[in-house]
SENUSE-968721 format. One record per residue (C-alpha): residue number from 0; residue in three letters; y, x, z. Coordinates in nm, 4 decimals. Layout:
<pts>
pt pos:NUM&code:ala&yy:Y&xx:X&zz:Z
...
</pts>
This chain:
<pts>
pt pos:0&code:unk&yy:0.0000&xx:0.0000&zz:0.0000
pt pos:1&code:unk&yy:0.3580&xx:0.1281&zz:-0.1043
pt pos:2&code:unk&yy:0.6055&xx:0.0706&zz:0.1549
pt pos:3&code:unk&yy:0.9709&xx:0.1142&zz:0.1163
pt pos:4&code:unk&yy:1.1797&xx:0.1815&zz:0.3625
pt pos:5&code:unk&yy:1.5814&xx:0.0989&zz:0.3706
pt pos:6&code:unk&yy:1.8326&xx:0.2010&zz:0.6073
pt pos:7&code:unk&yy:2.1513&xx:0.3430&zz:0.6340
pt pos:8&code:unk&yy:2.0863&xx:0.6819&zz:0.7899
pt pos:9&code:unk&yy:1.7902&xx:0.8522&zz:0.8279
pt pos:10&code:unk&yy:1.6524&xx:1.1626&zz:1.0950
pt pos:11&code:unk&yy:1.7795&xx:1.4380&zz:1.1734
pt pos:12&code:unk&yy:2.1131&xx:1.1554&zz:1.1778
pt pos:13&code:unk&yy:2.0333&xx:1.1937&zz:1.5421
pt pos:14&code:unk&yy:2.4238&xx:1.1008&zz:1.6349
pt pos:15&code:unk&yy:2.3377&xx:0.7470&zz:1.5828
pt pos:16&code:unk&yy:2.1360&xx:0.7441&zz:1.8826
pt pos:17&code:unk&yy:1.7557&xx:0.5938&zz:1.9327
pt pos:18&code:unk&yy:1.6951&xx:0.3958&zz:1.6041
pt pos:19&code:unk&yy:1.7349&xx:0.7451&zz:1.4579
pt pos:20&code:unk&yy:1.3679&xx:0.8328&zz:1.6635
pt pos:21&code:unk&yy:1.2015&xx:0.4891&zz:1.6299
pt pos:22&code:unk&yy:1.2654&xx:0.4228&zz:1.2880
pt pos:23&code:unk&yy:1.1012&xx:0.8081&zz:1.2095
pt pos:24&code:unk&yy:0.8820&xx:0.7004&zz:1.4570
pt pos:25&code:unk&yy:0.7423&xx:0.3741&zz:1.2277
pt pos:26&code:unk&yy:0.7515&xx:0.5696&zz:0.9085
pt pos:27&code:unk&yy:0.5664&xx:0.9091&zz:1.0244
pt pos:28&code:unk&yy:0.3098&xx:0.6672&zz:1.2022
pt pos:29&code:unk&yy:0.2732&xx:0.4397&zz:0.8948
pt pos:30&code:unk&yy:0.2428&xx:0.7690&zz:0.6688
pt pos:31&code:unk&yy:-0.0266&xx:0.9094&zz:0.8609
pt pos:32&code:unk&yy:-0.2924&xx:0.6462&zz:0.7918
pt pos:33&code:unk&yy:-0.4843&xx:0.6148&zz:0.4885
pt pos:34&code:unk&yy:-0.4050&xx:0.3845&zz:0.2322
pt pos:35&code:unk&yy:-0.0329&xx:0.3514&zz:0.3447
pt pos:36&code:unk&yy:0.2210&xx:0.5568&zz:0.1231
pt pos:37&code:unk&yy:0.5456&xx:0.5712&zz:0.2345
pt pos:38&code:unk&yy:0.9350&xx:0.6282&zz:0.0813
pt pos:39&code:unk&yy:1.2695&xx:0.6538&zz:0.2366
pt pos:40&code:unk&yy:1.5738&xx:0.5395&zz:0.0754
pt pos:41&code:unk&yy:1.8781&xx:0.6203&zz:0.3226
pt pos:42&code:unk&yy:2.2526&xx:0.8011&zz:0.2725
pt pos:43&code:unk&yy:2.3555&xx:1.1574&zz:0.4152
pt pos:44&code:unk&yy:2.5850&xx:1.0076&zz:0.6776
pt pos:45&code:unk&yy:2.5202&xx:1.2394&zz:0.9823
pt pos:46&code:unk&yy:2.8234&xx:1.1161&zz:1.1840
pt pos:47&code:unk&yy:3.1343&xx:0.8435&zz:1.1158
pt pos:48&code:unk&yy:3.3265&xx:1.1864&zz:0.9298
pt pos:49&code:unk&yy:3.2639&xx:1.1213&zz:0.5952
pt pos:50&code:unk&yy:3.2120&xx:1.5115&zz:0.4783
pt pos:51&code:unk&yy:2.9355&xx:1.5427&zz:0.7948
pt pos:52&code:unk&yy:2.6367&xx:1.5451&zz:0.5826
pt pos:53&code:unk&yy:2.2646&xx:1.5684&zz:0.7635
pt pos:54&code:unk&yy:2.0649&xx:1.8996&zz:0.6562
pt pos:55&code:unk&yy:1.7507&xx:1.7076&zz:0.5479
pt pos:56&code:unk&yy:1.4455&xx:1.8170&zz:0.7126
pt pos:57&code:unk&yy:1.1068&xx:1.8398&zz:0.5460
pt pos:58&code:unk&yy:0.8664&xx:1.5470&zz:0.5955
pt pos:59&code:unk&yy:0.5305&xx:1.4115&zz:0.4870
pt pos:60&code:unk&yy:0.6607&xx:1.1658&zz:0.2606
pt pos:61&code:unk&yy:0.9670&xx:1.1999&zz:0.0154
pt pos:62&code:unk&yy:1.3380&xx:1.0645&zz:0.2134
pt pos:63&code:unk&yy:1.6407&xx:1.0163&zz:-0.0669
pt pos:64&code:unk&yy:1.9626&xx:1.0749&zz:0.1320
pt pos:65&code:unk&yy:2.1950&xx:0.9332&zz:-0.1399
pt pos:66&code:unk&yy:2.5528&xx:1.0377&zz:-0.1008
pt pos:67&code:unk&yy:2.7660&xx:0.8393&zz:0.1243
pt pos:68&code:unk&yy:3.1360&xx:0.8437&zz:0.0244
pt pos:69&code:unk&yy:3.3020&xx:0.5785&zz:0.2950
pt pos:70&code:unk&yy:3.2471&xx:0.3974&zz:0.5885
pt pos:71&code:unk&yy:2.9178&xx:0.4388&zz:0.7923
pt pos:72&code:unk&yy:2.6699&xx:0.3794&zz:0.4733
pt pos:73&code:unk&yy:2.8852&xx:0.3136&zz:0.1726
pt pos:74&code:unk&yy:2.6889&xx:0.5025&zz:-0.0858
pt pos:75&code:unk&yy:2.6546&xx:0.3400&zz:-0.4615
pt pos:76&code:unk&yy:2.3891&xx:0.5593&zz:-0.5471
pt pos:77&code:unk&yy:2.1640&xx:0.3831&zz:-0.3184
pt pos:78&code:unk&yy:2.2146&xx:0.0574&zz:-0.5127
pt pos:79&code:unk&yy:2.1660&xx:0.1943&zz:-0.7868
pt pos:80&code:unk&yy:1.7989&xx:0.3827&zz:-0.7317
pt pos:81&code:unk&yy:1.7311&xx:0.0284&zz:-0.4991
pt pos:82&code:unk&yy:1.5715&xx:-0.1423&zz:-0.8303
pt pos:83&code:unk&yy:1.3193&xx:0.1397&zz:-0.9550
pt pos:84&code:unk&yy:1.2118&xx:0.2083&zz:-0.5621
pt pos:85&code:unk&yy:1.2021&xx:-0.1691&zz:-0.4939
pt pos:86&code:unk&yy:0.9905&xx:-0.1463&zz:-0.8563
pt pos:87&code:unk&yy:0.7428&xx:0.1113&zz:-0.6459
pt pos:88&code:unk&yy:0.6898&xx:-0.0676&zz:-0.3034
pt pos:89&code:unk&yy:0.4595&xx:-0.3633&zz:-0.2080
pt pos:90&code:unk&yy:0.6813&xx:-0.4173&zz:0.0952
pt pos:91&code:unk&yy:1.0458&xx:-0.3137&zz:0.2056
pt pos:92&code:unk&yy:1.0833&xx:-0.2558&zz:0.5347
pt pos:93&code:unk&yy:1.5314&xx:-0.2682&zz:0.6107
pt pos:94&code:unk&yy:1.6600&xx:-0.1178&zz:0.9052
pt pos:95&code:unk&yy:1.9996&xx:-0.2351&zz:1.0170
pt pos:96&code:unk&yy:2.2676&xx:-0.5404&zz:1.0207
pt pos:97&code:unk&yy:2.6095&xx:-0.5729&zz:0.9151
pt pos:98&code:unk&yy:2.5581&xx:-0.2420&zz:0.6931
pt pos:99&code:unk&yy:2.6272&xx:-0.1854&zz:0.2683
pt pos:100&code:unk&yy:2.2165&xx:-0.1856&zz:0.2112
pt pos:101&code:unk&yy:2.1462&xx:-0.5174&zz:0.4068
pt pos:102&code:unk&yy:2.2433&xx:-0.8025&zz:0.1807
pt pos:103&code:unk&yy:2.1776&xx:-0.6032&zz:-0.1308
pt pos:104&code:unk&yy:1.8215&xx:-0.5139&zz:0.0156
pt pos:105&code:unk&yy:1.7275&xx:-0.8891&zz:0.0741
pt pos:106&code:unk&yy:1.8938&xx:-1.0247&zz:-0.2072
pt pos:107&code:unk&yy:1.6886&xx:-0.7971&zz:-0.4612
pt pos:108&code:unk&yy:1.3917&xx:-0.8313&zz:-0.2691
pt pos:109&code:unk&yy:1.4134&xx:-1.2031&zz:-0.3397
pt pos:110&code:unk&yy:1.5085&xx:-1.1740&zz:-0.7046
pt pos:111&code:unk&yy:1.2514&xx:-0.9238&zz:-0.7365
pt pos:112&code:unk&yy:0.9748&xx:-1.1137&zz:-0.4850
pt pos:113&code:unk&yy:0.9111&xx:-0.8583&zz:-0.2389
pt pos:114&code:unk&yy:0.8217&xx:-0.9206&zz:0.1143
pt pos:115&code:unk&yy:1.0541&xx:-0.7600&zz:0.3682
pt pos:116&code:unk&yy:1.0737&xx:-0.6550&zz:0.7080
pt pos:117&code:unk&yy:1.3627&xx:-0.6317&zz:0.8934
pt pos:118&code:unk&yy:1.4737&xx:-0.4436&zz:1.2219
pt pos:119&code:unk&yy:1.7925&xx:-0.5285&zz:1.3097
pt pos:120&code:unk&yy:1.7697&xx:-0.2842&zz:1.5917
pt pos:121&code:unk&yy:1.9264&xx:-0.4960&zz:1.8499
pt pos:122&code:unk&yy:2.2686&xx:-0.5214&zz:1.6511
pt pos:123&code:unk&yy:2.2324&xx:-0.9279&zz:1.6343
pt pos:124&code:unk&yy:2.1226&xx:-0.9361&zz:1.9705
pt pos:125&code:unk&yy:2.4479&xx:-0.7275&zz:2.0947
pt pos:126&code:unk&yy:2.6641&xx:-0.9990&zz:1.9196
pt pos:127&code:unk&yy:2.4932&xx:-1.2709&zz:2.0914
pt pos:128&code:unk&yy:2.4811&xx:-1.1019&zz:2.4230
pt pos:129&code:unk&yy:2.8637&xx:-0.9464&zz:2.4040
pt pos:130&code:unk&yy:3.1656&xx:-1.1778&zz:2.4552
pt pos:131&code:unk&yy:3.4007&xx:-0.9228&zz:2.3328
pt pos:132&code:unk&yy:3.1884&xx:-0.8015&zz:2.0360
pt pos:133&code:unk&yy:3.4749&xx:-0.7459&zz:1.7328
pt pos:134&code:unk&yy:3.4629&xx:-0.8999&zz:1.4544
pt pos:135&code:unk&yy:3.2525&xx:-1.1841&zz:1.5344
pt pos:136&code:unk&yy:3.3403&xx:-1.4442&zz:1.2966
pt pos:137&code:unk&yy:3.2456&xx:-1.1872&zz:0.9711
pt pos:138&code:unk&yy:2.9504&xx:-1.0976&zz:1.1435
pt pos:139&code:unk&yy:2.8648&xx:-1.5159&zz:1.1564
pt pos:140&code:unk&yy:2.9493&xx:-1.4813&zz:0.7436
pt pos:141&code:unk&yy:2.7091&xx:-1.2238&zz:0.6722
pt pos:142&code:unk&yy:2.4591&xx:-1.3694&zz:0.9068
pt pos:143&code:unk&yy:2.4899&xx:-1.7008&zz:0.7162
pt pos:144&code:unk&yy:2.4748&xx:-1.4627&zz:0.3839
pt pos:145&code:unk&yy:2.1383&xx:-1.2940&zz:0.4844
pt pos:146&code:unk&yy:1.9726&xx:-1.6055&zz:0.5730
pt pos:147&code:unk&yy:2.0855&xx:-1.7070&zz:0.1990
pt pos:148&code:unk&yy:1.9550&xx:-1.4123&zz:0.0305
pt pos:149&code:unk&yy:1.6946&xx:-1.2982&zz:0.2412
pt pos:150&code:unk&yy:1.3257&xx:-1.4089&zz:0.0519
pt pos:151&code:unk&yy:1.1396&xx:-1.6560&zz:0.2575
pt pos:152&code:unk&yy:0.8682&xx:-1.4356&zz:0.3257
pt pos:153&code:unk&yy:1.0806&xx:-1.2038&zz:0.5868
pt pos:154&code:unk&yy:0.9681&xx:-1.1220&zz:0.9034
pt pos:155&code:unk&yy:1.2341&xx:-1.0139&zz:1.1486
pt pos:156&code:unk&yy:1.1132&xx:-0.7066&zz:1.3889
pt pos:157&code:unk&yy:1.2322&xx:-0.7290&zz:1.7352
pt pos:158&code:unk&yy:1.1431&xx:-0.4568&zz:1.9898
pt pos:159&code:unk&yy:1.1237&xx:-0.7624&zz:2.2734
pt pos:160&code:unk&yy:1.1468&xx:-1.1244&zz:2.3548
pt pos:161&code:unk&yy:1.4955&xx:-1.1253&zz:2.4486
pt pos:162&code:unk&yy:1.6030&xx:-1.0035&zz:2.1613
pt pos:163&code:unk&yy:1.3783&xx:-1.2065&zz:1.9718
pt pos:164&code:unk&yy:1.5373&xx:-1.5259&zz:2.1097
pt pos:165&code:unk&yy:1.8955&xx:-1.3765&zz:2.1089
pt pos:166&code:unk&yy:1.8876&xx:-1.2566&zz:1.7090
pt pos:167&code:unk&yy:1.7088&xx:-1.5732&zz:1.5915
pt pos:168&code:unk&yy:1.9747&xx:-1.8031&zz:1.8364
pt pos:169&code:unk&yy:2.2337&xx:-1.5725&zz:1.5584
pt pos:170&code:unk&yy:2.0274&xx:-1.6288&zz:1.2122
pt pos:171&code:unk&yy:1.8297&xx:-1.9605&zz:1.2852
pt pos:172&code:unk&yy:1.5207&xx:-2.0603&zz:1.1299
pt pos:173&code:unk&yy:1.3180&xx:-1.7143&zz:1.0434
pt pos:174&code:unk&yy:0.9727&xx:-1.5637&zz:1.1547
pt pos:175&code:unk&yy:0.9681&xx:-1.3216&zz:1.4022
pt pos:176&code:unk&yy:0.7280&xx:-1.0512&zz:1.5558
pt pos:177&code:unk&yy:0.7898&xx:-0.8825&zz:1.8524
pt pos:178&code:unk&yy:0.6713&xx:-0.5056&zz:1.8758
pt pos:179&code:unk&yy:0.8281&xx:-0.2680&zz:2.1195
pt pos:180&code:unk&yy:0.9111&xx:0.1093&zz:2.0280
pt pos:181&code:unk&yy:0.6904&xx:0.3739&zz:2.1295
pt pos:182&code:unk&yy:0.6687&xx:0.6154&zz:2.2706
pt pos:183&code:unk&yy:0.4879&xx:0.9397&zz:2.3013
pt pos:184&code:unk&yy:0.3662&xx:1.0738&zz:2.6926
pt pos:185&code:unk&yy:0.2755&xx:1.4311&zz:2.7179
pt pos:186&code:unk&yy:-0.0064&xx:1.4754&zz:2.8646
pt pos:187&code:unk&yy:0.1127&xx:1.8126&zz:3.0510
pt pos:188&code:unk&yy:0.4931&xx:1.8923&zz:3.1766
pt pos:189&code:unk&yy:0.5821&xx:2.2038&zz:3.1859
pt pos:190&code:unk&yy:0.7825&xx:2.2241&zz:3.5484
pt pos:191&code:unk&yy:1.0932&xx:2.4238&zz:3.5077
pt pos:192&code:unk&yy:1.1897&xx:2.4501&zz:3.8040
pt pos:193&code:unk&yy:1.0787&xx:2.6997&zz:4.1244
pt pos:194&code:unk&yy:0.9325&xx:2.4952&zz:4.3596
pt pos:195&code:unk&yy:0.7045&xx:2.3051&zz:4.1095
pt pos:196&code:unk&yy:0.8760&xx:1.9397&zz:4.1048
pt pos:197&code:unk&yy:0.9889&xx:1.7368&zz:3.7898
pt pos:198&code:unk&yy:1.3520&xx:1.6464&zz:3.7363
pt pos:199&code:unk&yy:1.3792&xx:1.3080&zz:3.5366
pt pos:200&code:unk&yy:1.7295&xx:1.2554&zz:3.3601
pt pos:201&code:unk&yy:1.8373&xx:0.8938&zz:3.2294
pt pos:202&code:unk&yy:2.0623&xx:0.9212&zz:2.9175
pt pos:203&code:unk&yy:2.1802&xx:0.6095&zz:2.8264
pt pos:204&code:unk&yy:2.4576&xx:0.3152&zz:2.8923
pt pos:205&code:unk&yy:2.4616&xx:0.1045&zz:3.2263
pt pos:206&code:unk&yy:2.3446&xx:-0.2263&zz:3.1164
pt pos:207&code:unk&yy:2.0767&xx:-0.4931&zz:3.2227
pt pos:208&code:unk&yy:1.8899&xx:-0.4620&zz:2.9187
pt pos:209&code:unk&yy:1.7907&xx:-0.0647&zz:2.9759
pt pos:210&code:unk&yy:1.5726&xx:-0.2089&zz:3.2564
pt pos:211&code:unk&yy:1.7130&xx:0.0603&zz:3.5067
pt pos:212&code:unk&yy:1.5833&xx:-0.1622&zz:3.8168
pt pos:213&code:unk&yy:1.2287&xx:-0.0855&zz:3.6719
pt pos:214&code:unk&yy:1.3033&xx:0.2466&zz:3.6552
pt pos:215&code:unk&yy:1.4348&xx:0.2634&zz:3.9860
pt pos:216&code:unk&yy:1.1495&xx:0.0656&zz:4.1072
pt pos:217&code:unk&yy:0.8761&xx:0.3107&zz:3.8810
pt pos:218&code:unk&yy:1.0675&xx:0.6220&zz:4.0833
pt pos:219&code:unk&yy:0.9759&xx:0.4554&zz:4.4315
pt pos:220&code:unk&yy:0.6177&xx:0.5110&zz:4.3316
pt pos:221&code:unk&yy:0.5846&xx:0.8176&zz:4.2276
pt pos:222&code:unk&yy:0.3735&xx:1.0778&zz:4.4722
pt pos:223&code:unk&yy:0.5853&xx:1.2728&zz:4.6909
pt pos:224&code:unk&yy:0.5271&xx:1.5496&zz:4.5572
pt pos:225&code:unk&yy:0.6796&xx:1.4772&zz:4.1869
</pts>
């Protein structure tokens, strides 16, 4: 099975946080079974500065960092290889909301009757969720535009139930599955510091969502010792 996969920047973009690592995640795991070939159509934006370019790295399956020449994904090129690699792939798989690729993507998948997936990434659920998100009534436009365009056979991706419920309460009527990201556990740490115990760091922002009570709660049962 050829799967195509959209999205508006690609690893080593790691400045645009975790969906950088998941999405790599999904595509290196899909890659490595048999059967499954994969292809990456994406830009070169490594950063909001237009001339910050990513220094592609080598993969197991072939990524096209089309040029980006405004905005956060604004690359023409990347409509304009979409047909032939849309031509390739038995499914597209689009990463992203309120980006250049996303209504293009699901519009030509339609016109071109390819199944899609799509992984909004928690970008519909941060509209529902935020008060102050900007720009909501053009977001509510292109929402009501990708339910349009979108072919009927799309499956939105959400990484849990609430934002599931929160990013269909934004599109309406469209099938969901619900499969949280990964993630890999080593199974040996390597203590770096002298008297043997593990330091944990949290990176991230302070917000319910993060589940930092569990964490919290996970820390209080840890052995003594760690």
């Amino acid at each position: 099975m050829n799967i195509l996969h959209v999205t508006p920047s690609y690893y080593p973009a790691t400045y645009w946080g975790g969906p950088i690592w998941s999405t790599k995640a999904i595509c290196d795991g899909i890659a490595a079974r048999p059967g499954f070939d994969v292809r990456v159509l994406t830009t070169d934006a490594a950063s909001p500065v237009v001339n910050d370019k990513v220094k592609p790295t080598p993969l197991s399956y072939p990524v096209d960092y089309t040029r980006r020449i405004a905005g956060h994904s604004v690359a023409p090129t990347l409509l304009r290889k979409l047909p032939a690699a849309m031509g390739w792939a038995d499914v597209v798989h689009l990463t992203a909301t309120y980006n250049f690729p996303t209504l293009p993507v699901l519009a030509l998948a339609r016109a071109m009757q390819r199944p899609v997936i799509w992984s909004p990434r928690g970008a519909l659920q941060a509209t529902a969720d935020w008060a102050a998100a900007p720009s909501k009534h053009r977001k509510h436009l292109f929402e009501r535009a990708a339910q349009l365009l979108r072919p009927s056979d799309t499956i939105l991706h959400a990484t849990s139930g609430a934002e599931a419920a929160q990013s269909t309460g934004r599109l309406g009527d469209i099938t969901t599955a619900m499969i949280p990201n990964c993630v890999d556990i080593p199974t040996q740490v390597q203590r770096r510091v002298p008297d043997g115990q593990i330091r944990l760091l949290y990176l991230g922002r302070l917000h319910p969502k993060k589940g930092l009570d569990r964490l919290i709660a996970a820390m209080k049962a840890l052995p003594d010792h760690i």
